[in-house]
VEXTI-703235 format. One line per 8 residues: number of its first residue (from 1); their letters; for each residue x, y, z of C-alpha. Coordinates in steps of 0.5 Angstrom, whole numbers. Each point is the difference from the previous one (the first is absolute). Example, Ala and Ser with C-alpha at 12.3 -4.5 7.8 and 13.67 -1.06 7.14 Angstrom:
! residues 2
1> AS> 25:-9:16 ~ 2:7:-2
END
This chain:
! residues 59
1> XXXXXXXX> -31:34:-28 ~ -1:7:3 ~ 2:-1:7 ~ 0:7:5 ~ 8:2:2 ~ -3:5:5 ~ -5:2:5 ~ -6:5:-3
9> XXXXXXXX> 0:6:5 ~ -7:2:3 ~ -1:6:-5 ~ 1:-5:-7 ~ -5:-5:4 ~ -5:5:1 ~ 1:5:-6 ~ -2:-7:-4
17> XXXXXXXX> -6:-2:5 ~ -3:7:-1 ~ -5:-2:-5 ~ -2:-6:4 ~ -7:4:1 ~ -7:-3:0 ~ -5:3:-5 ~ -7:1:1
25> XXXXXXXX> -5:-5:-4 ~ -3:3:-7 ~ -7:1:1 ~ -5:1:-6 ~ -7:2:0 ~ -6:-6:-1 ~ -3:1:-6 ~ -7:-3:3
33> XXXXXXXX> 0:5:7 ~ 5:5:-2 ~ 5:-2:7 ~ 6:0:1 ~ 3:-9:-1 ~ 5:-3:-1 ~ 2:-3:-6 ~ -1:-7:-2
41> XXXXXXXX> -4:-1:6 ~ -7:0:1 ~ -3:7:2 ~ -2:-1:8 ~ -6:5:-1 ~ -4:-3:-6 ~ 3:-7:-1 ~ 2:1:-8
49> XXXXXXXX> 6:-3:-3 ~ 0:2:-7 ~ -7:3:-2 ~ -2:-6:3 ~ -4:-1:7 ~ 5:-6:4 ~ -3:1:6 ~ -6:3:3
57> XXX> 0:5:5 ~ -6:1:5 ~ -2:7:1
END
């Protein structure tokens, strides 16, 4: 079993942390109104799923 024998420094620390960073959520564009949503997910602007009305939006 690998144990460490020394300390890291603070440069390998962080040179390996470097790609700790967040990305931005993919949005893709509803096929019903054309507006950016995310996907797997109900679009909040016409509430259809999968070319399918799930909920029904008051305008």
């Amino acid at each position: 079993m690998g144990v460490p024998q020394h300390r890291q420094s603070k440069s390998r620390v962080r040179k390996r942390r470097a790609m700790w960073k967040l990305t931005a959520p993919n949005h893709i564009e509803c096929p019903q109104c054309h507006k950016p949503k995310l996907p797997h997910y109900i679009c909040p602007s016409c509430g259809y799923y999968n070319s399918k009305a799930i909920i029904t939006m008051e305008s």
